[in-house]
N, C-alpha and C positions, 0 to 999 in steps of 0.2 A: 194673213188676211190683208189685202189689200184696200186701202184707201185713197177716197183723193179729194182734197178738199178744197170748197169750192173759192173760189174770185170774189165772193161776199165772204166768206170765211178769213181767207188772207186779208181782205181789206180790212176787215172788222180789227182784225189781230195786231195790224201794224198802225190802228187809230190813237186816238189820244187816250182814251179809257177803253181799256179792256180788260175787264175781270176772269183772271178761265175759274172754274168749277167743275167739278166731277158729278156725272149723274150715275148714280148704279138704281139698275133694276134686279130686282132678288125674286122668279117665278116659287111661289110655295102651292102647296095643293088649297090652301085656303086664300090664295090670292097674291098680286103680284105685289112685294114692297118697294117703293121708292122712295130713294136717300138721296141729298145732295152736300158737299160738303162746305156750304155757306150756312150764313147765321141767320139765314131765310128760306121760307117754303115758295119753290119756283114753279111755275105754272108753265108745261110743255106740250103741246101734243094732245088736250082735253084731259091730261090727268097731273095732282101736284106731285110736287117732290121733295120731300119735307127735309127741312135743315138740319143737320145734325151738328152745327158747330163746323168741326175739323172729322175726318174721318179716323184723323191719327195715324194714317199710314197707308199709302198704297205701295206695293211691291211696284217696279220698273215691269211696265209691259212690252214683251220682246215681240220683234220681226224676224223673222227669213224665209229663206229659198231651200232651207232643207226639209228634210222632214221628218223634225223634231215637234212633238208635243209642248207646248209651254203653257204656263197657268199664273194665275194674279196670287197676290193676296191682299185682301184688304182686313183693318184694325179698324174696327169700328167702336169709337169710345164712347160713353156717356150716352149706351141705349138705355131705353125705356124697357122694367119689367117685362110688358107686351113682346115686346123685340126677343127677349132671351124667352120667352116661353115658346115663341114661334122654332124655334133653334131644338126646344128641349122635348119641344111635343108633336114634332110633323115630322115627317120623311122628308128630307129636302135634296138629300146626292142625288145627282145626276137630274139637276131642274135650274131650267135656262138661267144664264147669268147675264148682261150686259152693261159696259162700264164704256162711258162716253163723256166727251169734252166739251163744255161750252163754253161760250166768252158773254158776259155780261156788263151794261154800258154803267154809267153810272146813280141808276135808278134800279138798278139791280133787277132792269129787264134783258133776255135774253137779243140778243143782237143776231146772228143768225141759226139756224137749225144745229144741233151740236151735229160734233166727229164721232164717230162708234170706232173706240180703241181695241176693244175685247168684247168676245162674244164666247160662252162656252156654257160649261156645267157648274154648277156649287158640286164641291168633292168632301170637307169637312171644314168643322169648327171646333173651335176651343174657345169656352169661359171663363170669365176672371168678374165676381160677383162681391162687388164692397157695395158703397154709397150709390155708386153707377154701376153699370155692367159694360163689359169691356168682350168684344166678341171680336177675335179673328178668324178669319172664311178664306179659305182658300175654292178658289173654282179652276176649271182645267181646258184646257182649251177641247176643241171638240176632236182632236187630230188624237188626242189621247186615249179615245176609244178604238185607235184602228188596229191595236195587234190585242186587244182582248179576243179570248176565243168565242165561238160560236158553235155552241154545242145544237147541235138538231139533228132529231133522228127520224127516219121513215116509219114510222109508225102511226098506229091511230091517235093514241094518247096525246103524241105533240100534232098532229093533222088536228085534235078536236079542240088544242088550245089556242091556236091561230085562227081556225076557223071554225066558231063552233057551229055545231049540225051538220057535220060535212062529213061525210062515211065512205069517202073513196077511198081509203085506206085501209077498211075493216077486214079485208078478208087476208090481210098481206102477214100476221100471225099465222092463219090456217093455212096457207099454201106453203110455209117454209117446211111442217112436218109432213106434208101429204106427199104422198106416192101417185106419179103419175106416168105412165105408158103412152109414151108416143110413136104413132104411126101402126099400132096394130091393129086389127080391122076386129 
């Protein structure tokens, strides 16, 4: 994934205060969760993004030019119940991930638009449930979906799952066993 970041970014970066922070968005089928990991809830983009402290660990997010699949992890410490029931009672593999950088000034307002580090999938989690709950996520980049196979067959039954009411397929059963004479008058 290519980035490039801008001339108010660098500027910000090499100013007198500049705080970076991590924004991750987590897509779940019951809505999208955002975490940042300051000791503050940061206001982006029309939506907040609540403090979690420290995130406790972000995996090194890699680049290149080959093509390789690569994926994050994040340790996220000291969620809320809410947090791990989200983890324990949705389907969340394969639903958008996005982990992005900001810099913030010393009012622990955002200075300018963050960086988008990684983008990809949540693939799994592990729990670790005392006083706090402790949830590490791994998500995978999207390049990782490319040599999964892709099963589809000419039939109706997958014609009517992609498109349902669609019966251009129907008859493609009955003409494999039928007997047919061609060219005789």
């Amino acid at each position: 994934m290519s980035r490039s970041i801008t001339t108010a970014t660098n500027a910000a970066a090499k100013g007198e205060i500049a705080r970076p922070v991590l924004l991750v968005e987590m897509d779940f089928q019951s809505g999208i969760v955002r975490l940042n990991s300051s000791v503050r809830d940061i206001a982006y983009a029309g939506y907040v993004y609540y403090g979690t402290g420290e995130f406790g660990d972000v995996s090194n997010v890699e680049d290149g030019t080959d093509m390789k699949a690569r994926g994050i992890t994040l340790t996220l410490g000291g969620i809320a119940p809410s947090m791990i029931s989200l983890f324990l009672g949705e389907q969340y593999q394969g639903r958008p991930c996005r982990l992005y950088l900001a810099l913030l000034d010393s009012n622990f307002v955002m200075i300018v638009d963050p960086v988008e580090v990684f983008s990809g999938k949540l693939d799994s989690a592990t729990m670790e449930i005392g006083q706090t709950g402790t949830i590490t996520v791994t998500a995978e980049a999207e390049l990782a979906d490319w040599n999964r196979p892709r099963v589809s067959r000419r039939t109706n039954e997958d014609q009517a799952k992609r498109h349902p009411g669609d019966t251009g397929l129907f008859w493609v059963d009955k003409t494999i066993s039928a007997s047919f004479k061609w060219g005789i008058a």
